[in-house]
C-alpha positions as CSV (number, residue, x, y, z in Angstrom):
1,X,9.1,7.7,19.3
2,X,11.6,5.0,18.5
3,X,12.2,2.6,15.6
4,X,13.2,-1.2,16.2
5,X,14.3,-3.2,13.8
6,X,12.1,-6.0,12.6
7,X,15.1,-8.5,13.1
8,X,17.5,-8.1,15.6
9,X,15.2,-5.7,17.4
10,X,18.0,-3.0,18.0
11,X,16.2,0.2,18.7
12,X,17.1,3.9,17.4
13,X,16.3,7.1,18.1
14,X,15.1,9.4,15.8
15,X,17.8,11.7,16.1
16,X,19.7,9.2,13.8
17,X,17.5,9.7,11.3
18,X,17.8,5.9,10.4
19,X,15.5,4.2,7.8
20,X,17.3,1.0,7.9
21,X,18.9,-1.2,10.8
22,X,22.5,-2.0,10.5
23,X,21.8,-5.6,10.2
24,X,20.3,-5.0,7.3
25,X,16.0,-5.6,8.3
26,X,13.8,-3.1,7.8
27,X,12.0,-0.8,11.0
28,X,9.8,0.4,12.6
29,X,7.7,2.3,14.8
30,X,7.9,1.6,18.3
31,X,5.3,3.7,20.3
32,X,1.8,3.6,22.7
33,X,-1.1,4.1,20.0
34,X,-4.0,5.9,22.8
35,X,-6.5,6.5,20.5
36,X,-10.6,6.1,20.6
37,X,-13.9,7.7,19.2
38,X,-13.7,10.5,20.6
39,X,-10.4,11.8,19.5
40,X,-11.7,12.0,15.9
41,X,-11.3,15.3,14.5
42,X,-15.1,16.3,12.8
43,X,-14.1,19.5,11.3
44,X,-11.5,17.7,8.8
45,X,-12.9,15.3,5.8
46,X,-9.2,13.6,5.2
47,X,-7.4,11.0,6.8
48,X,-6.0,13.7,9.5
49,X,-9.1,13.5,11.4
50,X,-7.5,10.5,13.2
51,X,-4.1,12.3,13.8
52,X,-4.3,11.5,17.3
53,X,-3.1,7.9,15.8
54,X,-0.4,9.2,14.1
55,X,3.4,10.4,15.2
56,X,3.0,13.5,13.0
57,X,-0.2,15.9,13.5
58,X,-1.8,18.0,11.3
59,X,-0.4,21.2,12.4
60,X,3.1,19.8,11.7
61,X,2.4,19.1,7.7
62,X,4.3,21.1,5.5
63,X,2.5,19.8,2.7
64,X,-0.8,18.1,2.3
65,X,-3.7,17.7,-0.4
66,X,-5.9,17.0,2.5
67,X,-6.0,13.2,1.3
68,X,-8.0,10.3,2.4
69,X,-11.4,9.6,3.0
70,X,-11.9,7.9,0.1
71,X,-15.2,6.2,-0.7
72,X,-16.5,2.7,0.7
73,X,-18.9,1.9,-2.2
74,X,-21.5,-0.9,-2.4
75,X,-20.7,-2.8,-5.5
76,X,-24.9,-4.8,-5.9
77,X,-24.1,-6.8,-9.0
78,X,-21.5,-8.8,-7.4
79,X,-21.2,-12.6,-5.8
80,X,-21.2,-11.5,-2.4
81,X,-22.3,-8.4,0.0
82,X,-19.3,-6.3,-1.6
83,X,-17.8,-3.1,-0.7
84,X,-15.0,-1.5,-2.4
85,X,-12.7,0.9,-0.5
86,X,-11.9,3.2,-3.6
87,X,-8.1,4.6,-2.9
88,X,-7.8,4.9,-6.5
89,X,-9.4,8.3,-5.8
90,X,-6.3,9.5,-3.9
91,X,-5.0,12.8,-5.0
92,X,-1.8,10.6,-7.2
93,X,-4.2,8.1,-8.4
94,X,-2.6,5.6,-5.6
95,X,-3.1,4.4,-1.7
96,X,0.4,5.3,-1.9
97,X,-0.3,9.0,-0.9
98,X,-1.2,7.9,2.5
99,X,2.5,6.4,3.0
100,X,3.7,9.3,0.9
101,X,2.4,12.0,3.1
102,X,3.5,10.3,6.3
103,X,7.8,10.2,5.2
104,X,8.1,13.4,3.2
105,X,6.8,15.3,5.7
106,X,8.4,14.0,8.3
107,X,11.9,14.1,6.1
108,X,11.0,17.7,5.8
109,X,10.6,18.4,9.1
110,X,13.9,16.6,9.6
111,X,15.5,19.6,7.0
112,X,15.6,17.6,4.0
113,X,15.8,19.7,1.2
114,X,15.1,17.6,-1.4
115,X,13.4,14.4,-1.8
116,X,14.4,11.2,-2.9
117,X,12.9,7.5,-3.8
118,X,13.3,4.3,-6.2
119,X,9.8,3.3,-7.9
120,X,8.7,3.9,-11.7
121,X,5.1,3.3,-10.1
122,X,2.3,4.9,-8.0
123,X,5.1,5.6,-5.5
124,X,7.2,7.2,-7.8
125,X,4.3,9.0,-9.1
126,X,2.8,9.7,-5.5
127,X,6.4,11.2,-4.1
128,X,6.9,13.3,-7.3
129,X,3.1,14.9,-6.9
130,X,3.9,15.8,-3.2
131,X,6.8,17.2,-4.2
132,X,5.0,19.6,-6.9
133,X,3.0,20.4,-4.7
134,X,5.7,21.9,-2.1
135,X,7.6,22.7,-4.9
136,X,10.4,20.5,-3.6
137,X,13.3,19.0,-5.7
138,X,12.6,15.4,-6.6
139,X,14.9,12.6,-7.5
140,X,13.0,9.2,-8.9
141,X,15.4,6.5,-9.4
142,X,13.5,3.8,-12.0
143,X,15.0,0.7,-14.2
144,X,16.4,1.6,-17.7
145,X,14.1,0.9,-20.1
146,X,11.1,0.8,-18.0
147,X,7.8,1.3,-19.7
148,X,6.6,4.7,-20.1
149,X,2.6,4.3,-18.3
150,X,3.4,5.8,-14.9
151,X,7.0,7.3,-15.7
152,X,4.6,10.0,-18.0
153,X,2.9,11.2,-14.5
154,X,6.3,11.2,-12.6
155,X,8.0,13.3,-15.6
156,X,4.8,15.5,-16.0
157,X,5.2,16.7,-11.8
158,X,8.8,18.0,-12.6
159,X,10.8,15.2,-10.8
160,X,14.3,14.5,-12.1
161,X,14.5,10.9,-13.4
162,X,17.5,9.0,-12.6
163,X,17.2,5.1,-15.2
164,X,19.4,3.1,-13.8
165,X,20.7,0.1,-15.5
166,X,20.5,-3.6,-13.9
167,X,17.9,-5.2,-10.9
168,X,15.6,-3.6,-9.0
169,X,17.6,-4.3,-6.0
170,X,20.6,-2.0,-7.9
171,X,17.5,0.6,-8.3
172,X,17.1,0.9,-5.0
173,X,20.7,1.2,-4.0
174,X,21.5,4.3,-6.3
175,X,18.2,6.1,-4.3
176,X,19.9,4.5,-1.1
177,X,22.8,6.6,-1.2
178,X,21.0,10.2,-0.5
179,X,19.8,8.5,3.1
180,X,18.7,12.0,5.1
181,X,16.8,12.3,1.8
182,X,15.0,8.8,1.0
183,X,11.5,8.0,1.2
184,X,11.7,4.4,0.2
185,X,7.9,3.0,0.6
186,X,9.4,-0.2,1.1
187,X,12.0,0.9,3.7
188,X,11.2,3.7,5.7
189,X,9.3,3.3,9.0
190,X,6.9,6.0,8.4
191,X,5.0,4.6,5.3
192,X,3.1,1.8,7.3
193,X,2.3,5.0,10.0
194,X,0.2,6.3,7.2
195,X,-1.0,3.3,5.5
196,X,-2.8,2.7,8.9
197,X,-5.1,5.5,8.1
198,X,-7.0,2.8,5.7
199,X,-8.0,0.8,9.2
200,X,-9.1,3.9,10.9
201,X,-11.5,5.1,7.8
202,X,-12.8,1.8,7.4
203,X,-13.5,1.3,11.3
204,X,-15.8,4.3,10.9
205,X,-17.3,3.9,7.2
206,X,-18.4,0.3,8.9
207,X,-20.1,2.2,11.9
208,X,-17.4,1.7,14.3
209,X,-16.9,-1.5,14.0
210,X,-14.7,-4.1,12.8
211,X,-15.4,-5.6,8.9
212,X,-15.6,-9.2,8.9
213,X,-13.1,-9.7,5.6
214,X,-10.8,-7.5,3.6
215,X,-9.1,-8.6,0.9
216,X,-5.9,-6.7,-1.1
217,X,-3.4,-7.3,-3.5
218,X,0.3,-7.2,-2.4
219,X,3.9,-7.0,-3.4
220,X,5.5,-6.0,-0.1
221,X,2.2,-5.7,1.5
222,X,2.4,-2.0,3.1
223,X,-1.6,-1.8,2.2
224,X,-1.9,-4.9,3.9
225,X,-0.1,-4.3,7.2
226,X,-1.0,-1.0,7.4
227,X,-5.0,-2.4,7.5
228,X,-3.6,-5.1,10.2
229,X,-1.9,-2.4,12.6
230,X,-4.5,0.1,12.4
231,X,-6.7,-2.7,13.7
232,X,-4.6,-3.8,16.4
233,X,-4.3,-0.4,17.8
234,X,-8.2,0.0,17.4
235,X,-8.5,-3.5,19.1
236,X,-5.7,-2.4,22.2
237,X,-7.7,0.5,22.4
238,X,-10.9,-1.2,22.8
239,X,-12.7,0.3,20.0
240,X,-13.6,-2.9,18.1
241,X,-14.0,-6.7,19.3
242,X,-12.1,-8.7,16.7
243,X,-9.6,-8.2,13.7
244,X,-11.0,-8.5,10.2
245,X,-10.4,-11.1,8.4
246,X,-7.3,-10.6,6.3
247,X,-7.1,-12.3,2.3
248,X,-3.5,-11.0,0.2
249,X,-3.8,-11.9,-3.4
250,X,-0.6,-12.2,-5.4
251,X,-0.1,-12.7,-9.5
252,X,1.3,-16.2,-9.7
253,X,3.5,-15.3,-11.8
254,X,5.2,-13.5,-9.1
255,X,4.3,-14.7,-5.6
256,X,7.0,-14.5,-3.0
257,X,4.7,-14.2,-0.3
258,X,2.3,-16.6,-1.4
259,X,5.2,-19.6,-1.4
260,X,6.1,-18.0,1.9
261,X,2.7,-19.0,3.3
262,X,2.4,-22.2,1.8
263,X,5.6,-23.3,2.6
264,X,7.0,-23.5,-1.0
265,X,10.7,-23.6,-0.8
266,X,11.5,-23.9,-4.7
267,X,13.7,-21.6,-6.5
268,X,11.4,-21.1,-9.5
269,X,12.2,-18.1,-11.5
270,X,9.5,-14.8,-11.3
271,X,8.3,-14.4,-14.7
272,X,6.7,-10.5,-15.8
273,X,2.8,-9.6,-14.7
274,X,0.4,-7.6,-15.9
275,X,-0.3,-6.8,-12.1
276,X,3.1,-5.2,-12.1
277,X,2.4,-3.1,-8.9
278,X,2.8,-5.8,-7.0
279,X,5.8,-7.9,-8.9
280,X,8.4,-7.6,-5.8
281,X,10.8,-10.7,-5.8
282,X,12.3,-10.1,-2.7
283,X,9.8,-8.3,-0.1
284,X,11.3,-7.0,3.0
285,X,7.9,-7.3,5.1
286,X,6.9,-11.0,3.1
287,X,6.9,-12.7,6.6
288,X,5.2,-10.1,8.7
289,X,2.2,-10.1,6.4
290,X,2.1,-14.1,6.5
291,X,1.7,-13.4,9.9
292,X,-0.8,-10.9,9.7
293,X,-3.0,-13.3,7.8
294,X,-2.4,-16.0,9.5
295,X,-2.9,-14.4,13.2
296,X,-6.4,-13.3,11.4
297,X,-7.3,-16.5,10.0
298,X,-7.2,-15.6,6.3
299,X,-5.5,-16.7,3.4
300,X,-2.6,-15.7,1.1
301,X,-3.5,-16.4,-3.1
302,X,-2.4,-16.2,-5.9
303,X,-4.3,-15.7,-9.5
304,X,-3.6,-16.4,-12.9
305,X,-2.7,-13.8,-15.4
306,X,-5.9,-14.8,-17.2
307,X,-7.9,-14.3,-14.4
308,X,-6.2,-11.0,-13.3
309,X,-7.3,-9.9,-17.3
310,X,-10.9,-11.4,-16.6
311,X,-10.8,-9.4,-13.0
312,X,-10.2,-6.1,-15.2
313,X,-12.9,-6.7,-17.7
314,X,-15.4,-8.0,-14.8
315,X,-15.3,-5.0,-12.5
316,X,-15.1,-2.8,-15.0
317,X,-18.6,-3.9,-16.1
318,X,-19.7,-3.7,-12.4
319,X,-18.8,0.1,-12.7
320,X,-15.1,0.0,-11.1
321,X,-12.4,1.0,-13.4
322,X,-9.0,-0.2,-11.6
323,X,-5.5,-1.2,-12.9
324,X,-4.9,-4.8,-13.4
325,X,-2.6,-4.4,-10.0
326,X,-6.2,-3.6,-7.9
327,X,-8.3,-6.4,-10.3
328,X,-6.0,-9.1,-8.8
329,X,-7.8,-8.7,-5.9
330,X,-10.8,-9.3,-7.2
331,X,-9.8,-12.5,-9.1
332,X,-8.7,-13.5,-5.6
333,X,-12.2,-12.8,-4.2
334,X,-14.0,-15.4,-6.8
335,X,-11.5,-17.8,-6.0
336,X,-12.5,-17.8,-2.0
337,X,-16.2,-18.0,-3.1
338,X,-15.8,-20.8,-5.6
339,X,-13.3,-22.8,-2.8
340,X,-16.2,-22.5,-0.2
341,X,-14.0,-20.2,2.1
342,X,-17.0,-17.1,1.3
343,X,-20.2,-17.4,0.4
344,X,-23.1,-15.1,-1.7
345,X,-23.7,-13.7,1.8
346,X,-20.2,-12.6,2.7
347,X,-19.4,-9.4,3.9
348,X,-15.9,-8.2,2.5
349,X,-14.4,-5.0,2.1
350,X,-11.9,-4.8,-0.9
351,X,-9.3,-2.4,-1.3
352,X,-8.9,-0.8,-4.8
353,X,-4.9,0.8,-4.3
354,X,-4.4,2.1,-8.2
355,X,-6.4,4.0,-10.9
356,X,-7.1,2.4,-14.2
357,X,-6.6,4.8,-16.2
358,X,-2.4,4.6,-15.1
359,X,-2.8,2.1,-17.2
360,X,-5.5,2.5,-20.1
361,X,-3.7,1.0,-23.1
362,X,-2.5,-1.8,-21.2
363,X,-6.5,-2.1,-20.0
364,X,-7.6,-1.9,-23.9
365,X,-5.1,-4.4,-24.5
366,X,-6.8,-6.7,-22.3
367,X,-10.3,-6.4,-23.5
368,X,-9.4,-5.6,-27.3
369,X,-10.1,-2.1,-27.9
């Protein structure tokens, strides 16, 4: 296994233990996915039983809550034929575990001793759970003054928190400096390896096929591509006859990658969201999942705060309880059915990546309760 870099395509061995190019883009994996049917392992009810996808295998894992396979669930009382891939039933409360499990075991198999990464979210919260779990130091670098919701999970696994004063860009460069030790979700080549496990559980819960639409919410999109390259290698390896569909729902009030798709060059200022697990101003990966949607024919949107409130309240009363991060999703979905793009009798699969109850008294501040 190699990793190239996304923009000058220099390639690196993993011997450097590189997680960034020196040009500055992000990488990643660079290896022949041979992977069908029959390589599924049976015996194991996680996301391992497709480790023949994967560049780490389950006998390598040094530590695992045997995570994945989460439930596709038929959701009757909505608009369309709708299925909802429930990740906030990951062991964290996040997708982010499938990322997670991917970098800090491979760091550990790498001899990192400790384990460290910038997020005051599910991330945060995902790395710091894995890390109890092995009962492995754990550094979370987070902004000063950050809201205490998710920080309470990350301080109640143990990790060390590190507030660090200015942008999230400075954030990130504090964790930076402990390289043989980072697992930055956003940066380091293994996440997406993982993140592909969403493709491969979906390929199956859909009868070995391809879905016809998915549709997720996205900052810097790792749920997103993840979905589009486990695809692709299902699609190489002949194991379905079309990519799904692909819709990305931003908050408006913070859309990077939704201007990128349009075409919006302004400079208009980001302004807070309630969907703050996806409020990334400068995503590394913004182009590549333009590209994903675009190579599948979908769309990139963006909703309203309002409707992200109204999304909360509205799946909540169809029996899904999700963080107003996931419920973007869902105000994205009513938006492609009232624009004509879907219909009552579309098929779509959509991704729930976070928990509501990370986030219950900003929920009951939403509906009034």
């Amino acid at each position: 296994m190699i990793f190239v870099c996304s923009r000058c395509k220099k390639e690196y061995g993993e011997e450097e233990a590189k997680w960034r190019c020196d040009c500055g883009g992000y990488l990643s994996c660079k290896r022949e996915v041979s992977f069908k049917k029959e390589d599924i392992r049976p015996g194991r009810f996680n996301m391992w039983r497709y480790d023949a996808a994967y560049p780490l295998k389950y006998e390598e894992l040094a530590v695992t809550y045997q995570e994945g396979m989460t439930p596709l669930a038929e959701c009757p009382k909505a608009p369309c034929r709708l299925r909802i891939k429930m990740d906030q039933l990951m062991p964290t409360g996040s997708f982010k575990d499938r990322g997670t499990v991917m970098v800090v075991n491979y760091l550990l198999k790498r001899g990192a001793k400790r384990i460290v990464e910038d997020s005051s979210g599910n991330a945060g919260a995902s790395v710091a759970g894995y890390c109890a779990l092995g009962d492995i130091p754990c550094d979370i670098f987070v902004p000063e003054g950050n809201s205490e919701g998710k920080l309470t999970q990350i301080q109640a696994y143990g990790a060390k928190i590190h507030p660090i004063a200015g942008s999230r860009e400075a954030v990130a460069s504090a964790a930076q400096q402990y390289p043989e030790e980072y697992a930055g979700h956003n940066w380091h080549p293994m996440f997406l390896e993982g993140t592909k496990s969403i493709a491969y559980e979906l390929w199956e819960q859909n009868g070995f096929r391809a879905p016809e639409n998915i549709i997720c919410a996205a900052g810097n999109g790792s749920a997103a591509l993840g979905i589009y390259y486990g695809f692709q290698d299902l699609l190489k390896n002949k194991q379905v006859e079309f990519l799904p569909r692909l819709f990305v729902v931003q908050a408006k009030n913070c859309n990077p990658i939704y201007r990128e798709f349009v075409g919006d060059m302004s400079d208009d200022s980001f302004l807070p969201t309630i969907a703050e697990g996806i409020a990334l101003r400068s995503p590394n990966k913004g182009r590549d999942v333009v590209n994903a949607v675009k190579t599948t024919a979908g769309r990139v949107l963006c909703a309203e705060e309002e409707e992200i409130a109204s999304a909360v309240k509205e799946l909540a009363g169809l029996g899904f309880y999700v963080e107003p991060t996931s419920a973007a999703a869902y105000a994205g979905l009513l938006k492609l059915l009232q624009d004509g793009v879907l219909n009552e009798t579309s098929d779509v699969i959509m991704m729930v990546s976070g928990n509501g109850l990370k986030a219950s008294t900003e929920i009951a501040g939403l509906l009034g309760i």
